[in-house]
C-alpha positions in Angstrom: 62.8 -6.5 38.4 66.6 -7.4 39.8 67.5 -9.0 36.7 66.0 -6.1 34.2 68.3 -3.7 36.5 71.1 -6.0 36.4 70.6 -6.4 32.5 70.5 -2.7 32.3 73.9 -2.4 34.1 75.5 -5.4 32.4 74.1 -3.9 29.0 75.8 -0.1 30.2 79.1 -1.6 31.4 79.6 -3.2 28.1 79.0 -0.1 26.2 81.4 1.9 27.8 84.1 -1.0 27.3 83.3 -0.6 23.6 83.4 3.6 23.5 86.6 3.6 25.7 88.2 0.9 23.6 86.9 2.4 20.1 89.5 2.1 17.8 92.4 1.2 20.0 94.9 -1.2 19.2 96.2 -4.1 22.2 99.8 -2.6 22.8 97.2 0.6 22.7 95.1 -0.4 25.3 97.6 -2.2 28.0 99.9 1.1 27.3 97.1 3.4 28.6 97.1 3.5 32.3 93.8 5.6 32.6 91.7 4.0 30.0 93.4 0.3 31.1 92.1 0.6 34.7 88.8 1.6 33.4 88.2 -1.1 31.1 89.5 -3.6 33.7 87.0 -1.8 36.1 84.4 -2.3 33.9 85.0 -5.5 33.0 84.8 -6.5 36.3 81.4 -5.0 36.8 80.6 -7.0 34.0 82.3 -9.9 35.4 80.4 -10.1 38.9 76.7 -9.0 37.4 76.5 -11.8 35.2 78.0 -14.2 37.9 75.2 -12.7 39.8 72.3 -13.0 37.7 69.3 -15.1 39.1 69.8 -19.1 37.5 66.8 -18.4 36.0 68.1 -15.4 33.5 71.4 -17.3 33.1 68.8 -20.5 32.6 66.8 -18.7 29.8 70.0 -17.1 27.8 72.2 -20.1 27.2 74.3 -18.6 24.0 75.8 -16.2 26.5 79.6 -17.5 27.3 79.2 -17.9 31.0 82.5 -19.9 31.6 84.2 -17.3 29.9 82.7 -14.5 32.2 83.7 -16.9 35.5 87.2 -17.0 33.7 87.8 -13.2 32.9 86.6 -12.6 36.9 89.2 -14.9 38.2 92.0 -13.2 35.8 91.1 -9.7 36.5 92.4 -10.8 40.2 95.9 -11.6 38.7 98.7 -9.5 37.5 101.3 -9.9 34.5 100.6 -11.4 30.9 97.4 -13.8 31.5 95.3 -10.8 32.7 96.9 -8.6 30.1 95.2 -11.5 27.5 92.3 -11.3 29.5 91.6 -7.7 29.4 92.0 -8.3 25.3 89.9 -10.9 24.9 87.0 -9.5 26.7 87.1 -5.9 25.0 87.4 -7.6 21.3 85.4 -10.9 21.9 83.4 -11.4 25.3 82.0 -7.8 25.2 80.8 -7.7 21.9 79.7 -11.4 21.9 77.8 -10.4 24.8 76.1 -8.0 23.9 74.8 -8.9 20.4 73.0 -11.8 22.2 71.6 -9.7 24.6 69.9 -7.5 21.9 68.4 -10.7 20.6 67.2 -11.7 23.8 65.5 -8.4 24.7 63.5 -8.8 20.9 63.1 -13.0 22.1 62.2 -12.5 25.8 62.1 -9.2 26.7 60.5 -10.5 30.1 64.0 -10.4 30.9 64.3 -7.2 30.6 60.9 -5.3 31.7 60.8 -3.3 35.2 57.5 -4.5 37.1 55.2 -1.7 37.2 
């Protein structure tokens, strides 16, 4: 039941990094002050569910790049051009990446994903 209601969160947190970032260029993005912080604040939801997931849902969903989510949670911490490249990478790559193979999972194992009743 934790992981379902962290996979429901994870799943969330990613979807508003994709509406908030709809159609937004980089310089777009990192010129935005409101919708930068937001997206960084997401992200780092994102960041510390998955680093929190039980072993045994990180275990069962392999394809999910979990050495890039320990990466964008260490350089959310930092300031200047890396987290700037960070921020980018995970609203055009991580995000979406991340969230295709969770759809496949929930179809493959949707264990994973079912509240205990």
């Amino acid at each position: 039941m934790i992981t379902a209601a962290m996979l429901g969160s994870i799943e969330e947190a990613g979807a508003a990094v994709l509406t908030l970032t709809d159609g937004l260029e980089e310089g777009e993005l990192l010129g935005s002050r409101l919708t930068r912080g937001e997206v960084t604040r997401q992200l780092g939801v994102l960041a510390a569910m998955l680093r929190d997931l039980p072993g045994s849902a990180t275990q069962a969903m392999p394809e999910i790049d979990w050495a890039g989510w320990r990466g964008m949670g260490i350089a959310l911490r930092e300031e200047g051009p890396a987290r700037d490249e960070a921020l980018w990478f995970g609203v055009r790559s991580l995000v979406p990446a991340t969230l295709s193979w969770l759809r496949v999972y929930r179809q493959s194992q949707p264990e994973l994903f079912r509240f205990a009743a």
